[in-house]
mmCIF entry with sequence, helices, sheets and N, C-alpha, C, O atoms, coordinates in Angstrom:
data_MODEL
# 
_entry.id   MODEL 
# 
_entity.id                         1 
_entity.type                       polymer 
_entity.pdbx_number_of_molecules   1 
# 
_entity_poly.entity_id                      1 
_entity_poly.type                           'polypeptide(L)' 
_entity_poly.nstd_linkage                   no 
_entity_poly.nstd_monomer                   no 
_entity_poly.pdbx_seq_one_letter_code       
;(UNK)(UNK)(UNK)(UNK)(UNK)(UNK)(UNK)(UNK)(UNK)(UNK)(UNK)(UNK)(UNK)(UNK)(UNK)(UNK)
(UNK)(UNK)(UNK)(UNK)(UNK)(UNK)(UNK)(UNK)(UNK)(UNK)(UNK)(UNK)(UNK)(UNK)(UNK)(UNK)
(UNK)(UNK)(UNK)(UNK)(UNK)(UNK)(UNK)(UNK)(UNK)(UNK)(UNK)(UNK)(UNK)(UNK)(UNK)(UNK)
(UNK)
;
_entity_poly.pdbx_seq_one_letter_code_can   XXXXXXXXXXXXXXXXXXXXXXXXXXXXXXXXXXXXXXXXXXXXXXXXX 
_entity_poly.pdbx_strand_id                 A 
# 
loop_
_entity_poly_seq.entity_id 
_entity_poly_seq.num 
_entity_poly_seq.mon_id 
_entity_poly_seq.hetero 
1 1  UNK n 
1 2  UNK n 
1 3  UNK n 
1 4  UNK n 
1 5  UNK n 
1 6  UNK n 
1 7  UNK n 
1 8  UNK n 
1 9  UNK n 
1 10 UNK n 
1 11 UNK n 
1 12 UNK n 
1 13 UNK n 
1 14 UNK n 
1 15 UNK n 
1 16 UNK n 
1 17 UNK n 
1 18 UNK n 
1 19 UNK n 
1 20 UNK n 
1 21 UNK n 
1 22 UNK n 
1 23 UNK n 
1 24 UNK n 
1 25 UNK n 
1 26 UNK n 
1 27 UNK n 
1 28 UNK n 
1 29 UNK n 
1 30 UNK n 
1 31 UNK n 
1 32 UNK n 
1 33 UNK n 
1 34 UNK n 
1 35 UNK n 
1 36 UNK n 
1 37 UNK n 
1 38 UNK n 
1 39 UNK n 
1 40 UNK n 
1 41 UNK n 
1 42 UNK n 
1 43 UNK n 
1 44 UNK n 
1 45 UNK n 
1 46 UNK n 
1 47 UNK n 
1 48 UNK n 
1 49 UNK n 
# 
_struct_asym.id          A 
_struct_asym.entity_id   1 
# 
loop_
_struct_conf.conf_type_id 
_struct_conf.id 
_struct_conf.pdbx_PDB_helix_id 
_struct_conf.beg_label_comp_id 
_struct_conf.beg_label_asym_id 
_struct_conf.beg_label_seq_id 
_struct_conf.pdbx_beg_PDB_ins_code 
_struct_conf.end_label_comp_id 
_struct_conf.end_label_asym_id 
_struct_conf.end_label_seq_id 
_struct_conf.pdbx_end_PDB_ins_code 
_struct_conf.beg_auth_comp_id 
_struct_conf.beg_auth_asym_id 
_struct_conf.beg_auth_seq_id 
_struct_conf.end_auth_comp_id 
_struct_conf.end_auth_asym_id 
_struct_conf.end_auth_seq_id 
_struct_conf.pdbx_PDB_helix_class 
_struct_conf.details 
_struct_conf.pdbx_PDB_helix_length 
HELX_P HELX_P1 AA1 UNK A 6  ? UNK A 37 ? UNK A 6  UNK A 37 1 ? 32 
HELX_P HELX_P2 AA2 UNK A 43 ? UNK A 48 ? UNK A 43 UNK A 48 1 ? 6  
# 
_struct_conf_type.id          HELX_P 
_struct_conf_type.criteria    ? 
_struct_conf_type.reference   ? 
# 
loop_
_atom_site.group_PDB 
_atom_site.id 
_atom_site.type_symbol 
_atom_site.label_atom_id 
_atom_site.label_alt_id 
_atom_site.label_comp_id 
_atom_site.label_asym_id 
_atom_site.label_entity_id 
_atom_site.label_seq_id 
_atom_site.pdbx_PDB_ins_code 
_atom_site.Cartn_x 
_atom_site.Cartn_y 
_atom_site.Cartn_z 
_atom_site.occupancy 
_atom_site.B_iso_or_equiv 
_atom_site.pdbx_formal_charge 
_atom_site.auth_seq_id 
_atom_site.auth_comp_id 
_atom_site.auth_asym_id 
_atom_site.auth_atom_id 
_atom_site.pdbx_PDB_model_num 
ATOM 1   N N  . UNK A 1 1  ? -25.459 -3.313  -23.748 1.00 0.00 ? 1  UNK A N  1 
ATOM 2   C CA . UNK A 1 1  ? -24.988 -3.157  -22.387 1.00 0.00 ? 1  UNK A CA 1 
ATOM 3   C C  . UNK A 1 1  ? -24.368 -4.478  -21.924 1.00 0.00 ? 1  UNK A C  1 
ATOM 4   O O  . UNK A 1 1  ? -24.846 -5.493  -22.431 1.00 0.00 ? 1  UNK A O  1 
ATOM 5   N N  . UNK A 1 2  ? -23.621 -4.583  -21.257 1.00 0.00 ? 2  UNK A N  1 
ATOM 6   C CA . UNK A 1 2  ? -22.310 -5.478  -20.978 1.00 0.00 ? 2  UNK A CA 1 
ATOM 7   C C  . UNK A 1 2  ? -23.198 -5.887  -19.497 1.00 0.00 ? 2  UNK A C  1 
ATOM 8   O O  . UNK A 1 2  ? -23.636 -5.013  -18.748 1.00 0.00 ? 2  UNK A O  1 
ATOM 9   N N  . UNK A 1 3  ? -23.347 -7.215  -19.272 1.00 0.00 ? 3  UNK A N  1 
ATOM 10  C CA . UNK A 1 3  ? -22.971 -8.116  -17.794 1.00 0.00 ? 3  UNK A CA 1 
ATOM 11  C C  . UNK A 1 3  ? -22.134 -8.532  -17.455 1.00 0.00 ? 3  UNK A C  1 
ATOM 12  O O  . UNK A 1 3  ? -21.478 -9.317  -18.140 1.00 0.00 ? 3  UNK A O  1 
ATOM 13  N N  . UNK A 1 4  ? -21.781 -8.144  -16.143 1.00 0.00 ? 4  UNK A N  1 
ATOM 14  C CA . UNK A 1 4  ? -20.972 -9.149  -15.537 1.00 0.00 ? 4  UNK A CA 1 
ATOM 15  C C  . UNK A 1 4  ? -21.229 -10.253 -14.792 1.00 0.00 ? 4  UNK A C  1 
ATOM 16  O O  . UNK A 1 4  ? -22.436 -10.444 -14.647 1.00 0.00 ? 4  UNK A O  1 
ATOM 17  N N  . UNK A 1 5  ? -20.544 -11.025 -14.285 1.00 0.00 ? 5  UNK A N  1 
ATOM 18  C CA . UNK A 1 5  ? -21.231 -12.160 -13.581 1.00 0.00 ? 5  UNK A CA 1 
ATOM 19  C C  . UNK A 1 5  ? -19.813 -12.016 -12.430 1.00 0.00 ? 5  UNK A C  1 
ATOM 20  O O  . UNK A 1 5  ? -18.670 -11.562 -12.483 1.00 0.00 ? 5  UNK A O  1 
ATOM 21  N N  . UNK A 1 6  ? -20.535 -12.580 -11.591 1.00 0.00 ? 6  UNK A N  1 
ATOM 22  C CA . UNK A 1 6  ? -20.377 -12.181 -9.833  1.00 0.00 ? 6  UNK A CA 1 
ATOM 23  C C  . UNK A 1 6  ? -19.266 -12.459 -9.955  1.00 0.00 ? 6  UNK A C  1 
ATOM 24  O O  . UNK A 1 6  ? -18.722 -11.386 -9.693  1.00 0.00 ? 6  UNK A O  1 
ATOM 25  N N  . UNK A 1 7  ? -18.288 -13.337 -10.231 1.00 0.00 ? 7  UNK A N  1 
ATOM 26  C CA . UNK A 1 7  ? -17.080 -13.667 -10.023 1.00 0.00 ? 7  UNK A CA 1 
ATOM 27  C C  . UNK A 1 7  ? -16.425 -12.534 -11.051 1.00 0.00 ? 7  UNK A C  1 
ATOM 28  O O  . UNK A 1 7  ? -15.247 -12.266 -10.813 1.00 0.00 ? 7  UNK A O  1 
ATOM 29  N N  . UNK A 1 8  ? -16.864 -12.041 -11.837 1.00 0.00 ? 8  UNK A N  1 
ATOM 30  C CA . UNK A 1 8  ? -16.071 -10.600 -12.488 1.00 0.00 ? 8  UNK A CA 1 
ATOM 31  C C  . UNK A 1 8  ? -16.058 -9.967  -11.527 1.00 0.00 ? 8  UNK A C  1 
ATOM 32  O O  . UNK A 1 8  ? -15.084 -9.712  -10.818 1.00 0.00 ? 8  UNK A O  1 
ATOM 33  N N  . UNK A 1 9  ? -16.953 -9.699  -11.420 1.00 0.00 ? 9  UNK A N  1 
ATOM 34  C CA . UNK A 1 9  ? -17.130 -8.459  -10.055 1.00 0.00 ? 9  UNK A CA 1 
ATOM 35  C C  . UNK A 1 9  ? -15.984 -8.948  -9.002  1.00 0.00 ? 9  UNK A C  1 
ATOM 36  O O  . UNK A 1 9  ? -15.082 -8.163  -8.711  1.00 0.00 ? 9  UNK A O  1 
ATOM 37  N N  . UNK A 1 10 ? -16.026 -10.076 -8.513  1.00 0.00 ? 10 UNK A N  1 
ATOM 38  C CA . UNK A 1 10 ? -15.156 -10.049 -7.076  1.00 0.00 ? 10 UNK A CA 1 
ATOM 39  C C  . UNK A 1 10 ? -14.246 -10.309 -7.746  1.00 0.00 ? 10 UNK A C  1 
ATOM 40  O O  . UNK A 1 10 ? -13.922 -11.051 -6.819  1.00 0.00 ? 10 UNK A O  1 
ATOM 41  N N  . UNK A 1 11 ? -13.271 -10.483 -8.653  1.00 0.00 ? 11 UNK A N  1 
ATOM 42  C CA . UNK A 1 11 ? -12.209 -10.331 -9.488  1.00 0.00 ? 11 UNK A CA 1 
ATOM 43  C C  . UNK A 1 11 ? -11.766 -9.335  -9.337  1.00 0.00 ? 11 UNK A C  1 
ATOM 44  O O  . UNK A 1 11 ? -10.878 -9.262  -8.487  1.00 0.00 ? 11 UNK A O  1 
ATOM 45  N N  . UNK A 1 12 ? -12.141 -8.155  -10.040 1.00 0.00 ? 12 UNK A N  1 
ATOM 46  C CA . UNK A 1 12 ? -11.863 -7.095  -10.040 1.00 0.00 ? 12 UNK A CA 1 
ATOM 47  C C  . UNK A 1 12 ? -12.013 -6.243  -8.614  1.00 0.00 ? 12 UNK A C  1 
ATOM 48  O O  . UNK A 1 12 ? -10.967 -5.699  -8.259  1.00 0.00 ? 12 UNK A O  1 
ATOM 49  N N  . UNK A 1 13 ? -13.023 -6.076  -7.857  1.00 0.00 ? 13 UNK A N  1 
ATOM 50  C CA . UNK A 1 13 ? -12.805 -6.193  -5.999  1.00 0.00 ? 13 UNK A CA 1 
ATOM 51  C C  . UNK A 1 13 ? -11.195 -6.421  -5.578  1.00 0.00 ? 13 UNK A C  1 
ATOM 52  O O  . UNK A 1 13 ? -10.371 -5.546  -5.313  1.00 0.00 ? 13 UNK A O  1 
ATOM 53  N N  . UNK A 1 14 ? -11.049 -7.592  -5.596  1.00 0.00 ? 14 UNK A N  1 
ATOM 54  C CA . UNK A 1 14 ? -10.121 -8.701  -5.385  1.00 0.00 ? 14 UNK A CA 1 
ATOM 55  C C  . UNK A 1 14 ? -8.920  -7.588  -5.811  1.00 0.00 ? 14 UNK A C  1 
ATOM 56  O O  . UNK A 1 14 ? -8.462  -6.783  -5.001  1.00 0.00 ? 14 UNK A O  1 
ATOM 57  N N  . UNK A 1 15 ? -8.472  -7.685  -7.274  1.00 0.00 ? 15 UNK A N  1 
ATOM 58  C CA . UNK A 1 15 ? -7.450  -7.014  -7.571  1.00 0.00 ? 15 UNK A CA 1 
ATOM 59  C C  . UNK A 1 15 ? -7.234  -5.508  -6.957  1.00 0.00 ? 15 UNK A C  1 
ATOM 60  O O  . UNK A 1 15 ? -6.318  -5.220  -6.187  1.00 0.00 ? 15 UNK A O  1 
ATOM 61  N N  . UNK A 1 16 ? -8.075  -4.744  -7.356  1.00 0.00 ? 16 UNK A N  1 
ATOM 62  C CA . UNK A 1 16 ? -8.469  -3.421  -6.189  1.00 0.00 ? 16 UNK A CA 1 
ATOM 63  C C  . UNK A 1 16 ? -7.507  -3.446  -5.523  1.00 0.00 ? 16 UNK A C  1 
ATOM 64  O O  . UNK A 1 16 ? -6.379  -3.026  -5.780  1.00 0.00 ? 16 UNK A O  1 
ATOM 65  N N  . UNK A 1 17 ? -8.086  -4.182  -4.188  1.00 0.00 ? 17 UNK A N  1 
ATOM 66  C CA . UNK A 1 17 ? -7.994  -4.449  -3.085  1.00 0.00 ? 17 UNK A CA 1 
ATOM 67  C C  . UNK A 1 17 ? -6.123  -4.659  -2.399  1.00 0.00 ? 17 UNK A C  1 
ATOM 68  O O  . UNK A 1 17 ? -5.497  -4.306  -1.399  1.00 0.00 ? 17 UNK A O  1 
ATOM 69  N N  . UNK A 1 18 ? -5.850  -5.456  -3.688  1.00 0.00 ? 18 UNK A N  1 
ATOM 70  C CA . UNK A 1 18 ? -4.463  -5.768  -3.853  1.00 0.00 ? 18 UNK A CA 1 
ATOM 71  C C  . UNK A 1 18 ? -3.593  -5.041  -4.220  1.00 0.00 ? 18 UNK A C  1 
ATOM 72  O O  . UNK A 1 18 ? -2.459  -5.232  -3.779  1.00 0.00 ? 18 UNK A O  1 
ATOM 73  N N  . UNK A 1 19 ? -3.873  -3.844  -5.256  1.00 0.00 ? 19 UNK A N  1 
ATOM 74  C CA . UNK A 1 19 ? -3.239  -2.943  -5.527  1.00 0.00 ? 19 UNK A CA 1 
ATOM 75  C C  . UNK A 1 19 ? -3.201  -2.048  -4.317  1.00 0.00 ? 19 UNK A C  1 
ATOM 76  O O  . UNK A 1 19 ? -2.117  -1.800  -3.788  1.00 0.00 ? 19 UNK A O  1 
ATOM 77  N N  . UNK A 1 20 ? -4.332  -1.548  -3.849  1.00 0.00 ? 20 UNK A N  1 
ATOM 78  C CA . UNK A 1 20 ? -4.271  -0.823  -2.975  1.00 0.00 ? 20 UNK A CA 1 
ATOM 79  C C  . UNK A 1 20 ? -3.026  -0.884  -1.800  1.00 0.00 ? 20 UNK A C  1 
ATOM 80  O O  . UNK A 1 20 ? -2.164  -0.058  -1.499  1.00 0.00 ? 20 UNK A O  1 
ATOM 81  N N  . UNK A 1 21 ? -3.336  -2.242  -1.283  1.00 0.00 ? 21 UNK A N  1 
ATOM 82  C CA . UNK A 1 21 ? -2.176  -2.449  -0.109  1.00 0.00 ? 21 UNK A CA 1 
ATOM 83  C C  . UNK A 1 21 ? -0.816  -2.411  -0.356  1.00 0.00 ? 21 UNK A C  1 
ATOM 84  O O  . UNK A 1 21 ? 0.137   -2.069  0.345   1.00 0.00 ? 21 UNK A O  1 
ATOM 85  N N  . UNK A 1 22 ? -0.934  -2.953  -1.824  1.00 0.00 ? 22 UNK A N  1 
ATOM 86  C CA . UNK A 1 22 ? 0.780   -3.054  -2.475  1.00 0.00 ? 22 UNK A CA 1 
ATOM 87  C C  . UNK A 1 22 ? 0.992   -1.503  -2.357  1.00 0.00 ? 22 UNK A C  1 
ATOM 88  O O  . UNK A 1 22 ? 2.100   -1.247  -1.885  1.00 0.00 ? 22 UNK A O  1 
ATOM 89  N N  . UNK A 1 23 ? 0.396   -0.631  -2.593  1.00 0.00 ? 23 UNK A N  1 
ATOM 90  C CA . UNK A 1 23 ? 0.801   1.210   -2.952  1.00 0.00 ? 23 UNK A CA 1 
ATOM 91  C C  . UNK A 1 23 ? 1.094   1.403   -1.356  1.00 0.00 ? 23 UNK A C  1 
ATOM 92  O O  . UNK A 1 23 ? 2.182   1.897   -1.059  1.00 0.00 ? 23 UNK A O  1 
ATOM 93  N N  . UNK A 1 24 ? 0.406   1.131   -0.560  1.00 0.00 ? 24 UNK A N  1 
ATOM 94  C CA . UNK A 1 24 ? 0.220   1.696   0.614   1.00 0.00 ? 24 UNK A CA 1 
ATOM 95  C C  . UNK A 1 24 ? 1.195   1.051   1.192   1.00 0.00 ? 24 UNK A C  1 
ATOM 96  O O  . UNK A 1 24 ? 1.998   1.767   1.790   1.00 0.00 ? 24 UNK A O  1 
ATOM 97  N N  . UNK A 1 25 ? 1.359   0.069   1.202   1.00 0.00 ? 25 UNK A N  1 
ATOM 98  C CA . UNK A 1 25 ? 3.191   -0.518  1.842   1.00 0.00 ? 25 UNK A CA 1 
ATOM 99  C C  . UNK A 1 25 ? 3.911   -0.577  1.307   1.00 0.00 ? 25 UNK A C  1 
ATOM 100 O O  . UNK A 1 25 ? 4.897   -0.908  1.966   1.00 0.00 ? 25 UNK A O  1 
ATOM 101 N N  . UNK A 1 26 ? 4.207   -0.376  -0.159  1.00 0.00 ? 26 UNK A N  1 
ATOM 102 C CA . UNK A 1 26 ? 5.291   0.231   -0.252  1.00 0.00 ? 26 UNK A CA 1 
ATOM 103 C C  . UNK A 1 26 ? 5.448   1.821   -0.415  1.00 0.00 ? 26 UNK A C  1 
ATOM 104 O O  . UNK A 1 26 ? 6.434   2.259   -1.006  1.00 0.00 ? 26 UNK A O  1 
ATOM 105 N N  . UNK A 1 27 ? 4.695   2.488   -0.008  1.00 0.00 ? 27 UNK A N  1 
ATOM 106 C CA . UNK A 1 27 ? 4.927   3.941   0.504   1.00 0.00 ? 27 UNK A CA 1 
ATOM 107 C C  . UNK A 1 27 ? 5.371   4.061   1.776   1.00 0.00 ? 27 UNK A C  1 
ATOM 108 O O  . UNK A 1 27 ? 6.130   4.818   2.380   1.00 0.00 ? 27 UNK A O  1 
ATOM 109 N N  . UNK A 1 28 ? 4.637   3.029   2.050   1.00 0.00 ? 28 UNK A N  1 
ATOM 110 C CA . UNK A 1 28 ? 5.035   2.961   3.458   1.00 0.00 ? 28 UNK A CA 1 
ATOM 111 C C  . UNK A 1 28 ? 6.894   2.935   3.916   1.00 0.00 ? 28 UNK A C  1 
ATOM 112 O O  . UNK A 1 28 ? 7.710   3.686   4.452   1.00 0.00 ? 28 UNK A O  1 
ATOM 113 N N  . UNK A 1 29 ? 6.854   1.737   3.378   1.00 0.00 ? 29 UNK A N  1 
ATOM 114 C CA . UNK A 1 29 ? 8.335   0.965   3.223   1.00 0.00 ? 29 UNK A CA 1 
ATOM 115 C C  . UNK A 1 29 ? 9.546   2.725   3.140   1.00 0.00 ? 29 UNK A C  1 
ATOM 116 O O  . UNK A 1 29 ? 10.309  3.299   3.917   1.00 0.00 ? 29 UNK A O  1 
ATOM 117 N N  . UNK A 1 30 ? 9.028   2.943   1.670   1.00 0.00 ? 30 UNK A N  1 
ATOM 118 C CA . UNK A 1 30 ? 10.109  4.012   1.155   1.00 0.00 ? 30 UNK A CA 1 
ATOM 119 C C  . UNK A 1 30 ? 10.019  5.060   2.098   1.00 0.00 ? 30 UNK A C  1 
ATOM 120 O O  . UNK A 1 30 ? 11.105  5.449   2.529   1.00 0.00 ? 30 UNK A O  1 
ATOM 121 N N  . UNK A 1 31 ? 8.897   5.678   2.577   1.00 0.00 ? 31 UNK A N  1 
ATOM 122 C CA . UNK A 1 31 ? 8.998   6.546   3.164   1.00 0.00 ? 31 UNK A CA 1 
ATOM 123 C C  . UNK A 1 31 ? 9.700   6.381   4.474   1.00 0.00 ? 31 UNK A C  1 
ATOM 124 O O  . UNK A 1 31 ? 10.774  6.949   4.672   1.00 0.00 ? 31 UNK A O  1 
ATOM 125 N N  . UNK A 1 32 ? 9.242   5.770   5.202   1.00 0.00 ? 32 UNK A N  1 
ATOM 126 C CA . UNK A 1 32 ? 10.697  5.031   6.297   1.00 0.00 ? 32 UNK A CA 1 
ATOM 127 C C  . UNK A 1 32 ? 11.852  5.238   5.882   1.00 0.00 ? 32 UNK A C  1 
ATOM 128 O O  . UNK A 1 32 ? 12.454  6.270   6.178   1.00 0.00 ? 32 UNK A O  1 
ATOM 129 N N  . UNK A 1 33 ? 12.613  3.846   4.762   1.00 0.00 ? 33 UNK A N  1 
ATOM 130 C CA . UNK A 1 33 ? 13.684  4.321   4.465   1.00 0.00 ? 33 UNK A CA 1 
ATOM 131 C C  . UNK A 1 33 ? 13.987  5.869   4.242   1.00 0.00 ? 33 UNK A C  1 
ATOM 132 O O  . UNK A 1 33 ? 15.046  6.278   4.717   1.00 0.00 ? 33 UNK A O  1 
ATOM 133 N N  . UNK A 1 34 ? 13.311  6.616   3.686   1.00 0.00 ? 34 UNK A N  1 
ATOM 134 C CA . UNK A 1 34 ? 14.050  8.010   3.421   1.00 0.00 ? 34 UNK A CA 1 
ATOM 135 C C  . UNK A 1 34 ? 14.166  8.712   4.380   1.00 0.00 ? 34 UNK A C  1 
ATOM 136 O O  . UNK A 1 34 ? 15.116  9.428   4.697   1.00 0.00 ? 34 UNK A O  1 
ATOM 137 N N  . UNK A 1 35 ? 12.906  8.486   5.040   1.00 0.00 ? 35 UNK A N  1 
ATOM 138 C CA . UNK A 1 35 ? 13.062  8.742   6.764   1.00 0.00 ? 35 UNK A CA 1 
ATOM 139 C C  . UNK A 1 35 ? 14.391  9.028   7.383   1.00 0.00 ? 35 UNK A C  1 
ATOM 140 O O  . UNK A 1 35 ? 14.907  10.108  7.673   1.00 0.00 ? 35 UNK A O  1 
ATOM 141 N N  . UNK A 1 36 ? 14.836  7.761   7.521   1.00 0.00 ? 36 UNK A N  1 
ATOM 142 C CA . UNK A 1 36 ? 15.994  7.202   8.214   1.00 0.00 ? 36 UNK A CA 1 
ATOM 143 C C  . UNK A 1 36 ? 17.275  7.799   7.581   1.00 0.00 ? 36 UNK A C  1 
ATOM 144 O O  . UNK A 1 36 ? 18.026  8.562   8.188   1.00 0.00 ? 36 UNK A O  1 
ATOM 145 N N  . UNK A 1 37 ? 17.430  7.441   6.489   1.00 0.00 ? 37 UNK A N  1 
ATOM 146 C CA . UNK A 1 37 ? 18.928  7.610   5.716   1.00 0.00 ? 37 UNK A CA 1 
ATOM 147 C C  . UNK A 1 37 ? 18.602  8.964   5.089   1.00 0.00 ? 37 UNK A C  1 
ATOM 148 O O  . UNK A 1 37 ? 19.793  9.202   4.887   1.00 0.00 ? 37 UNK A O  1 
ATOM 149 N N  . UNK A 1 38 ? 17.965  10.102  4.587   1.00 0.00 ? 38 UNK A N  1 
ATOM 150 C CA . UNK A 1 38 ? 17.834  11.465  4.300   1.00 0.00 ? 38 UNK A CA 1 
ATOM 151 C C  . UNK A 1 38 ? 17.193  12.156  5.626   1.00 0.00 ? 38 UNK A C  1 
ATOM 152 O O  . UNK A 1 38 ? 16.791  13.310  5.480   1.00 0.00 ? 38 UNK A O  1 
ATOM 153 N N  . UNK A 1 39 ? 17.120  11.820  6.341   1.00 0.00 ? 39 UNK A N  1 
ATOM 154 C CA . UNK A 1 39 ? 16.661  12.472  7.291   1.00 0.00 ? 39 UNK A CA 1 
ATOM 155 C C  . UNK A 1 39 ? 17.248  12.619  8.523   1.00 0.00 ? 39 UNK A C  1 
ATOM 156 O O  . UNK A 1 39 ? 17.152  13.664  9.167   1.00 0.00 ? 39 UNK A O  1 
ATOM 157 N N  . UNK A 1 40 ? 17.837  11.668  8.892   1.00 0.00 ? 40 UNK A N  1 
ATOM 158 C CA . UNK A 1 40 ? 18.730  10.935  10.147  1.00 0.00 ? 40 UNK A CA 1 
ATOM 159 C C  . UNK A 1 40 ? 18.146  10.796  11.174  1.00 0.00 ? 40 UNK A C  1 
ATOM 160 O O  . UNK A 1 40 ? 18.731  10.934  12.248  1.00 0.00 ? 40 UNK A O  1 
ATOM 161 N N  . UNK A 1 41 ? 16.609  10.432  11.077  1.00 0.00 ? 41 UNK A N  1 
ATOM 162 C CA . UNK A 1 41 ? 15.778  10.597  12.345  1.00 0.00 ? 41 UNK A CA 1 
ATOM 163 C C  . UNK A 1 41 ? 16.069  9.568   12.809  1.00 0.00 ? 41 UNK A C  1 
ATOM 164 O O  . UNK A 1 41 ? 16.597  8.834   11.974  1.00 0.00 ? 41 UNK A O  1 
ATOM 165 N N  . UNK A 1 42 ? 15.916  8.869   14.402  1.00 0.00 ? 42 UNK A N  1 
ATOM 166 C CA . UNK A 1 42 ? 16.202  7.676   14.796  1.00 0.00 ? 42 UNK A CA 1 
ATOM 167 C C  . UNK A 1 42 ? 14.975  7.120   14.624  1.00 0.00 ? 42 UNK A C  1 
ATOM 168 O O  . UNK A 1 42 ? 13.877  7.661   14.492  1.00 0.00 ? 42 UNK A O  1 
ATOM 169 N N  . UNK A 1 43 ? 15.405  5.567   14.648  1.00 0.00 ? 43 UNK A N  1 
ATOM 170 C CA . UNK A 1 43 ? 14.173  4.453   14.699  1.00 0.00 ? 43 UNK A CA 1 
ATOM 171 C C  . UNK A 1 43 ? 12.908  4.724   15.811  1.00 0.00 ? 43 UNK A C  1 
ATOM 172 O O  . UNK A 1 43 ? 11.779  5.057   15.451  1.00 0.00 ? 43 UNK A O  1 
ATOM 173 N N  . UNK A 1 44 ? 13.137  4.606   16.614  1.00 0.00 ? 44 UNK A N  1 
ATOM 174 C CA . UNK A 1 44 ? 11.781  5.574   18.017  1.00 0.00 ? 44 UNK A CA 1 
ATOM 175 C C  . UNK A 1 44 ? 10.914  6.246   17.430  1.00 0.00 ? 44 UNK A C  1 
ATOM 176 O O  . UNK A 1 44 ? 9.713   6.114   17.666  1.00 0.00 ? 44 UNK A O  1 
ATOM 177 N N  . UNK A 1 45 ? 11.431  7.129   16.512  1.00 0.00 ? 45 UNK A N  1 
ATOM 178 C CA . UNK A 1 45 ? 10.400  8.158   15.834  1.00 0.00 ? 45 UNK A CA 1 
ATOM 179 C C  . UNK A 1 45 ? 10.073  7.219   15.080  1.00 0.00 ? 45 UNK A C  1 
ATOM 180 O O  . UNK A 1 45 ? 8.873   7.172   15.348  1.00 0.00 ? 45 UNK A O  1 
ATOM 181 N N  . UNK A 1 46 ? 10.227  6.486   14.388  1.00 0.00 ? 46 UNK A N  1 
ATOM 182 C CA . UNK A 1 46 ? 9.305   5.966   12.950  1.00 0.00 ? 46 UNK A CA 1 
ATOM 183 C C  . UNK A 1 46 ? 8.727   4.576   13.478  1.00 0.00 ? 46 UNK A C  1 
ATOM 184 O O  . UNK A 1 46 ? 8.018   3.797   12.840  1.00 0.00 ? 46 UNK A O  1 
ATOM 185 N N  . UNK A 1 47 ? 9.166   4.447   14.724  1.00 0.00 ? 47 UNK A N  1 
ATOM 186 C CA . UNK A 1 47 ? 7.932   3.282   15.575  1.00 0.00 ? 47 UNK A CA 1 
ATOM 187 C C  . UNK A 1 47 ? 6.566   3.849   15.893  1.00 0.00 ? 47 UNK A C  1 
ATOM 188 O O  . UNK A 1 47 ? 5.514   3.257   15.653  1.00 0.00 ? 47 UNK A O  1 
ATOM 189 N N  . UNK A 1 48 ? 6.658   4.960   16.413  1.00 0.00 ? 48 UNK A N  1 
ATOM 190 C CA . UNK A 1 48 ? 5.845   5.855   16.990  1.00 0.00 ? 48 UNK A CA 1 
ATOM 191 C C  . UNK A 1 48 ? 4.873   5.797   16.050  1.00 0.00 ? 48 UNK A C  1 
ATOM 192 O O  . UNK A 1 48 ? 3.838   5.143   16.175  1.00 0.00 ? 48 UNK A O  1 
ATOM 193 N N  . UNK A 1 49 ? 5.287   6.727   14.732  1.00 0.00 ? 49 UNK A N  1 
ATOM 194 C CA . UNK A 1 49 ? 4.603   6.863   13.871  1.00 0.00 ? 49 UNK A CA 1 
ATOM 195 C C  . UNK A 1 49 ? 3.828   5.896   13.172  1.00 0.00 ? 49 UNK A C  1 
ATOM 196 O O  . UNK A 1 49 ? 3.118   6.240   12.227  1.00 0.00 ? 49 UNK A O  1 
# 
């Protein structure tokens, strides 16, 4: 059976953590853009949102 030691652990936390936000803003990001330019919604709406 394998140990880790605490700084593995918050390593991997750490990275998580980082991936996560990177996915989530840039979904973010694209989905806006497509928003805007395939959609033709105005900016107001995607403040709102």
């Amino acid at each position: 059976m394998a140990t880790w030691t605490e700084d593995e652990i918050g390593e991997k936390w750490d990275r998580c953590f980082m991936d996560a936000l990177f996915k989530f803003g840039g979904g973010t990001l694209l989905g806006g853009v497509f928003s805007l330019f395939f959609f033709k919604r105005k900016i107001c709406l995607l403040i709102l949102l």
